[in-house]
C-alpha positions as CSV (number, residue, x, y, z in Angstrom):
1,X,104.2,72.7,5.0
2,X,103.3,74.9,7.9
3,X,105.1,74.7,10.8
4,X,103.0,73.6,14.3
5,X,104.1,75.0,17.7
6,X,103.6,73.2,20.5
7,X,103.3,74.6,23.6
8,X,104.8,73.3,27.3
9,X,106.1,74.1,30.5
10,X,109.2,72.7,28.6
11,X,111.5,74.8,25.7
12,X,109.1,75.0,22.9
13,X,109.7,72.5,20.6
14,X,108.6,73.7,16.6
15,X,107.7,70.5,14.6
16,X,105.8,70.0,11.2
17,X,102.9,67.9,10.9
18,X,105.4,64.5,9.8
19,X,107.1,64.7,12.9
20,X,104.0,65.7,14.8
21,X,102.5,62.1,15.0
22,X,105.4,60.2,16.4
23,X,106.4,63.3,19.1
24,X,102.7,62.4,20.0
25,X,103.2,59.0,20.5
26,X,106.7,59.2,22.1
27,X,105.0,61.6,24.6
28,X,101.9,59.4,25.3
29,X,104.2,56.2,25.8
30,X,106.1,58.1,28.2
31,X,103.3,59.8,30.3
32,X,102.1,56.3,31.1
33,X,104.9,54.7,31.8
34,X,105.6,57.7,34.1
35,X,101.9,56.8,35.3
36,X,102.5,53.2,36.1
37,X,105.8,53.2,37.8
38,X,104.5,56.1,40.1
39,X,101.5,54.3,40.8
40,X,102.9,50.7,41.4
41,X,105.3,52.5,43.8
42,X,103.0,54.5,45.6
43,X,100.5,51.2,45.9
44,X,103.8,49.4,46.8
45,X,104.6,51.7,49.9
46,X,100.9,52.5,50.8
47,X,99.9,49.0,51.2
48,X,100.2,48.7,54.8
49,X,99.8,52.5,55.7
50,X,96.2,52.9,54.9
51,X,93.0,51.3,56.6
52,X,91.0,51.1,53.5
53,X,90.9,50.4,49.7
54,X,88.9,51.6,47.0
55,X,88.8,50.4,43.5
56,X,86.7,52.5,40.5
57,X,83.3,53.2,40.0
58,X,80.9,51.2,37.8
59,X,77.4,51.2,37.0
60,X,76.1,47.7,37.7
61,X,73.6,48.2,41.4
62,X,75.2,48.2,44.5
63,X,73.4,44.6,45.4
64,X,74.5,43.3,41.4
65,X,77.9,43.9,42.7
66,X,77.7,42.3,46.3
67,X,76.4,39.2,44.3
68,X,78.9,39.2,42.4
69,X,82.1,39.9,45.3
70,X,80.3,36.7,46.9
71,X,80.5,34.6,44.1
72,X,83.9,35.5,43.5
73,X,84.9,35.2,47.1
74,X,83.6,31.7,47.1
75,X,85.3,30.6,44.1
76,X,88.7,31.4,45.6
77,X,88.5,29.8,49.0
78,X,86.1,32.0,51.0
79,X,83.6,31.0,53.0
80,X,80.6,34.2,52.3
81,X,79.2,34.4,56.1
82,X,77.1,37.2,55.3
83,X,76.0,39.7,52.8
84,X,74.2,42.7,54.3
85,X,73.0,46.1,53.0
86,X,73.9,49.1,55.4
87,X,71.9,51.9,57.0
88,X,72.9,55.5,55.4
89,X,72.1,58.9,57.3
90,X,68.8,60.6,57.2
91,X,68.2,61.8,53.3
92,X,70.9,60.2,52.0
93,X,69.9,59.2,48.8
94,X,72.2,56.2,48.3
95,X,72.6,52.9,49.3
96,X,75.6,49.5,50.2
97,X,75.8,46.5,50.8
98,X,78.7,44.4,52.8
99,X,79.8,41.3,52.6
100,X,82.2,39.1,55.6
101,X,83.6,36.3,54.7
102,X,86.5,34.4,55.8
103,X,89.4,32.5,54.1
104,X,88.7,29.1,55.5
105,X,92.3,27.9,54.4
106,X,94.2,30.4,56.9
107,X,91.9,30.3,59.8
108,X,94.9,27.9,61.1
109,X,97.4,30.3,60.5
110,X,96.1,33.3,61.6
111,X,95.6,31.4,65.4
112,X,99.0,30.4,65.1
113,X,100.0,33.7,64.7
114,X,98.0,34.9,67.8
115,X,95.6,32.9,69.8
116,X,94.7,35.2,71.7
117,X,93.8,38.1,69.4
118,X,93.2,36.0,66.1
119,X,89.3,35.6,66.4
120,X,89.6,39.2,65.9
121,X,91.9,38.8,62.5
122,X,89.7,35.9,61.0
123,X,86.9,38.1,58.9
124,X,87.7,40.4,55.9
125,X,84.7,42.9,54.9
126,X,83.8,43.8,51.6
127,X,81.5,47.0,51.0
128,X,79.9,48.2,48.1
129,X,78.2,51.7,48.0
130,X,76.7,54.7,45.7
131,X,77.6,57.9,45.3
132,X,77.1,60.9,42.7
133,X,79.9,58.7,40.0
134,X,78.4,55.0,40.6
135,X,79.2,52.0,42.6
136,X,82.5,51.4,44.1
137,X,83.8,48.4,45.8
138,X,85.8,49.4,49.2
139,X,87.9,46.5,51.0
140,X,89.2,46.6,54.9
141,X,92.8,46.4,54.3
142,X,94.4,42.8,56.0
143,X,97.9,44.3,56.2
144,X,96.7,47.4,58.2
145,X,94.8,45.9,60.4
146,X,96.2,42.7,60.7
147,X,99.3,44.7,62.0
148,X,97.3,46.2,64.7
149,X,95.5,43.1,65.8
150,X,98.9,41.1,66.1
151,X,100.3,43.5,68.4
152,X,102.1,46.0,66.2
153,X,103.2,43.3,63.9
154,X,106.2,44.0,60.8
155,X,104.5,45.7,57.8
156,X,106.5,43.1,56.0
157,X,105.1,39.8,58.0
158,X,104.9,36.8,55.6
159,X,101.5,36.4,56.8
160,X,99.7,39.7,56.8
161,X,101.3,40.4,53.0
162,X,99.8,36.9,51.9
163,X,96.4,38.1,53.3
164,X,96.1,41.3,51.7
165,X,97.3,39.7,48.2
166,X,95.0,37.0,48.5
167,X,92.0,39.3,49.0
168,X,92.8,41.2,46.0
169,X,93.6,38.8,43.6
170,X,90.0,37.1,44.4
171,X,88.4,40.4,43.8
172,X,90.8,41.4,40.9
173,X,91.3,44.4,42.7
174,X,94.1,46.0,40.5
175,X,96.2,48.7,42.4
176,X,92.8,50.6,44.4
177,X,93.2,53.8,45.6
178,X,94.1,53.8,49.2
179,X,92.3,55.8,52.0
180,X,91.5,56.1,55.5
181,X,93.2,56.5,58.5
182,X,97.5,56.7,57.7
183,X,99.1,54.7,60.3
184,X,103.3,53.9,59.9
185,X,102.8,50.9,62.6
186,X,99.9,48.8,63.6
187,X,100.0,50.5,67.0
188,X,97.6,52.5,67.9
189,X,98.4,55.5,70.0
190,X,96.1,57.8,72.8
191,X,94.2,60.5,71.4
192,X,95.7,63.6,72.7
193,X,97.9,61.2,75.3
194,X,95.1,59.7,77.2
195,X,92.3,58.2,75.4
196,X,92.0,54.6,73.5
197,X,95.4,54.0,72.9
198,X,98.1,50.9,73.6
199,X,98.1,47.1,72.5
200,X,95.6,45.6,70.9
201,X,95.2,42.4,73.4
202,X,95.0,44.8,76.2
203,X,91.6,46.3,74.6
204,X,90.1,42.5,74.9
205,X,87.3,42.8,77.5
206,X,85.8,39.7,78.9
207,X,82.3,41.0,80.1
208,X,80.7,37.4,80.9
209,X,81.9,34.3,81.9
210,X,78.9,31.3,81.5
211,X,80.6,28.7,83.8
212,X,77.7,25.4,83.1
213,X,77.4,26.3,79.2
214,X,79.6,25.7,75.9
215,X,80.1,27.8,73.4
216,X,77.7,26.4,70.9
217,X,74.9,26.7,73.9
218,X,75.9,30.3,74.3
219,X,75.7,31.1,70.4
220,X,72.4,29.8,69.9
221,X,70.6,31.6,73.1
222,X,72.3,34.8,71.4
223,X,71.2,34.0,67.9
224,X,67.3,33.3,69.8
225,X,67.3,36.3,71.9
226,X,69.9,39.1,70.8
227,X,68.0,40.3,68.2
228,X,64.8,40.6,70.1
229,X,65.8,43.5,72.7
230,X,64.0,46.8,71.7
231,X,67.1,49.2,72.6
232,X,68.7,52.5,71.1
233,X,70.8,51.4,68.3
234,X,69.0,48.3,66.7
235,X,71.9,45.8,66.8
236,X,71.5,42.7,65.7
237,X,73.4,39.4,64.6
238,X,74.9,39.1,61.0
239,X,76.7,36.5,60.9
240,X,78.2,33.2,63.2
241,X,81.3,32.1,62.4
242,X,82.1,29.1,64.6
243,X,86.0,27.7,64.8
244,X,85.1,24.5,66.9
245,X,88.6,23.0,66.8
246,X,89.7,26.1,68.6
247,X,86.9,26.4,71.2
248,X,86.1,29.9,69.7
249,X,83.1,31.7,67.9
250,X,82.8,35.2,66.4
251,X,79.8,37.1,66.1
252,X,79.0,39.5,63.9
253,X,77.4,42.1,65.0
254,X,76.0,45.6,63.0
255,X,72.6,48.2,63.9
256,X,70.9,50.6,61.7
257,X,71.6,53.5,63.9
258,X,75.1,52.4,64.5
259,X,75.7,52.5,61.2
260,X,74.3,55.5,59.8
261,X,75.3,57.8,62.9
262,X,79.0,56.2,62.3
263,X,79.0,56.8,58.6
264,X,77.4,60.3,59.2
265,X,79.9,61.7,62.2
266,X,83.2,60.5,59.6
267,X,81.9,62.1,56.7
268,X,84.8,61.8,54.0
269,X,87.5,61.8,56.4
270,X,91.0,62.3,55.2
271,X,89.5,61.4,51.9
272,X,89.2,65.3,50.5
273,X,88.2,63.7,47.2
274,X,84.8,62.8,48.4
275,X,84.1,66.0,50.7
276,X,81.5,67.1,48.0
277,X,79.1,63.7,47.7
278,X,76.0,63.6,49.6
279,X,77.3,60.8,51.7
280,X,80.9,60.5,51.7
281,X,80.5,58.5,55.1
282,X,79.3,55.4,53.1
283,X,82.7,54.6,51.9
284,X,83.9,53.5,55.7
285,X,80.8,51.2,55.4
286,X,83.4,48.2,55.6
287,X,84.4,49.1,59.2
288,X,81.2,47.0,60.2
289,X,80.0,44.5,61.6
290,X,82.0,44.7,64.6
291,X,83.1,41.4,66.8
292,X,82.0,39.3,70.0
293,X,84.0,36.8,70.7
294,X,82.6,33.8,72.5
295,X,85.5,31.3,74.0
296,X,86.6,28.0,75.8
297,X,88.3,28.7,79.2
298,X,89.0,26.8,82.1
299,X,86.5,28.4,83.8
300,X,83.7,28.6,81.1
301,X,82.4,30.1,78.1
302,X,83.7,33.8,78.3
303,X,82.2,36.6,75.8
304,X,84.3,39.5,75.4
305,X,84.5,42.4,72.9
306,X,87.2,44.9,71.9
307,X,87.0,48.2,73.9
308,X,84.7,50.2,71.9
309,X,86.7,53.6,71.2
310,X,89.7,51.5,70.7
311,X,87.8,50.4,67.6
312,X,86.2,53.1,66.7
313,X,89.6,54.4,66.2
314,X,90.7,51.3,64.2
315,X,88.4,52.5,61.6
316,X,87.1,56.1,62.1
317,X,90.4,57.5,63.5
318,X,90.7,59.7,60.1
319,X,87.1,61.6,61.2
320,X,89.5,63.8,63.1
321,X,90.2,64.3,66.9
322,X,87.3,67.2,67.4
323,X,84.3,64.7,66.2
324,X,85.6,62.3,68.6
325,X,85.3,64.4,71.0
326,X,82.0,66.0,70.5
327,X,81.1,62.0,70.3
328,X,82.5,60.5,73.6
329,X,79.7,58.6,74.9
330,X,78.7,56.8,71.1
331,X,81.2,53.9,71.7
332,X,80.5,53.2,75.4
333,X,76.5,53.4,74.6
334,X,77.2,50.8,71.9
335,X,79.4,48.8,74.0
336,X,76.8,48.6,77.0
337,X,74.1,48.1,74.8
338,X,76.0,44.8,73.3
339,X,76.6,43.8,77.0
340,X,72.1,44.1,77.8
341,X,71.6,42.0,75.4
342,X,73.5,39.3,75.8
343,X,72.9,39.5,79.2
344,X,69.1,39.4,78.5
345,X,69.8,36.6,76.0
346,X,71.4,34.2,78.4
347,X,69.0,35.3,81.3
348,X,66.5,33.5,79.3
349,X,68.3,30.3,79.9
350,X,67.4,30.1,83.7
351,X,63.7,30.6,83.4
């Protein structure tokens, strides 16, 4: 028989077609064992690093999908507060859909873990988008940003570990492929030494304090009048997630505009893989909605929000330093927008 060479970037190896099945196989078996031990390592040390998580593209819709993350959500403890579809830049030719929901079974924990900064840690966000391969389902990471919002917890906190693990085995997640901002620590440091850096509970900013109203009175004038402002970047309400037992609710709140300018200014980020779509920006759909958090004090309902570029940063940091920059004033517009309408909202009250 004739001999067959084969050729490598190993000492070439001459065979004959008996032995060239089972070299095959041999080879095959050990590529993917190769394959999987890299990748369950790499997912093992990655886990807390990155801000978001991607898992394969299919081709069921976008909203087929979102359907179907809610049902499964449900099924496995969560409590499906919203499902939304998201605002893409000008011509973009796709389309996504997010869903918040919130593991009604650690609500508990996750205050006990921070009071203070836990209405902030209560919602994980689901997004499903296009692009040119199909549908793929992107997840908020818990460990990342549960790190952050605990005030630089351990990356190996009981807690944060159980949150991540329990997201991903409701959405069968497999391993994911990891992207985003790559942070060693939950802390968040200044941009260039001065901007939008430090603890997370120093970002909390209490911008009204309702002294002769509860919280439940304060929710429902938002929900009736929030919406109904005609300003720049068409936020609106999503969700209402109310923790009675706690004297706390969390408002979801998301805009067309805020989206798509947010999704267009990140582009694919650190993501390089994704620097040729259309609209890589879609994949940090997730990031949104963002939080207002209504609470009990002694002296009243108080309605605070996290500084706006210090979140921005939570979630956009990997669009690079220089589109910060040429974007300063997005954040603070956002943020004074949020604080006109609820102003306007509870103005209402007194007429």
């Amino acid at each position: 028989m004739e001999a067959i060479e084969i050729q490598s970037a190993f000492p070439t190896l001459v065979l004959n077609p008996d032995e060239k099945m089972r070299t095959q196989l041999i080879t095959s078996t050990f590529i993917l064992l190769l394959t999987c031990t890299i990748s369950t390592s790499a997912w093992a040390q990655e886990s807390q690093q990155y801000v978001f998580s991607m898992m394969e593209a299919v081709r069921e819709s976008p909203a087929q999908i979102a359907t179907q993350v809610g049902e499964q959500l449900q099924q496995n403890g969560y409590e499906v507060l919203s499902t939304h579809e998201i605002s893409v830049p000008d011509a973009c030719p796709y389309t996504g859909w997010v869903v918040s929901a919130v593991a009604t079974d650690l609500i508990g924990q996750t205050f006990d873990m921070n009071a203070r900064t836990a209405p902030y840690a209560l919602v994980d966000r689901v997004a499903v988008f296009e692009d040119e391969q199909g549908s793929h389902t992107t997840v908020v990471n818990p460990q990342n940003v549960l790190r952050t919002v605990f005030v630089d917890a351990s990356d190996s906190s009981p807690f944060t570990v159980m949150r991540r693990e329990k997201l991903e085995q409701s959405l069968q997640m497999g391993e994911g492929r990891m992207f985003g901002q790559e942070r060693s620590r939950g802390h968040i440091g200044k941009t260039m030494g001065v901007m939008a850096g430090g603890p997370f509970d120093e970002k909390i900013q209490v911008f009204q304090t309702v002294s002769d109203m509860d919280v439940d009175r304060v929710a429902t004038l938002l929900e009736q009048g929030f919406n109904q402002s005609d300003m720049s970047w068409g936020l609106e309400i999503i969700y209402r997630l109310d923790i009675a037992d706690q004297g706390v609710t969390v408002l979801g709140i998301s805009g067309d505009r805020m989206e798509s300018k947010s999704f267009s200014i990140v582009g694919a980020g650190s993501d390089k893989l994704r620097n040729d779509n259309a609209c890589p920006g879609l994949a940090h759909a997730a990031a949104y909605p963002l939080e207002v958090v209504l609470r009990t004090t002694a002296d009243g309902t108080t309605v605070e929000l996290i500084d706006a570029m210090y979140r921005m940063k939570m979630f956009f940091e990997d669009a690079g330093k220089w589109a910060f920059m040429k974007n300063m004033t997005m954040p603070g517009s956002l943020a004074d927008e949020i604080k006109g309408r609820v102003e306007a909202a509870l103005s209402k009250s007194s007429m």
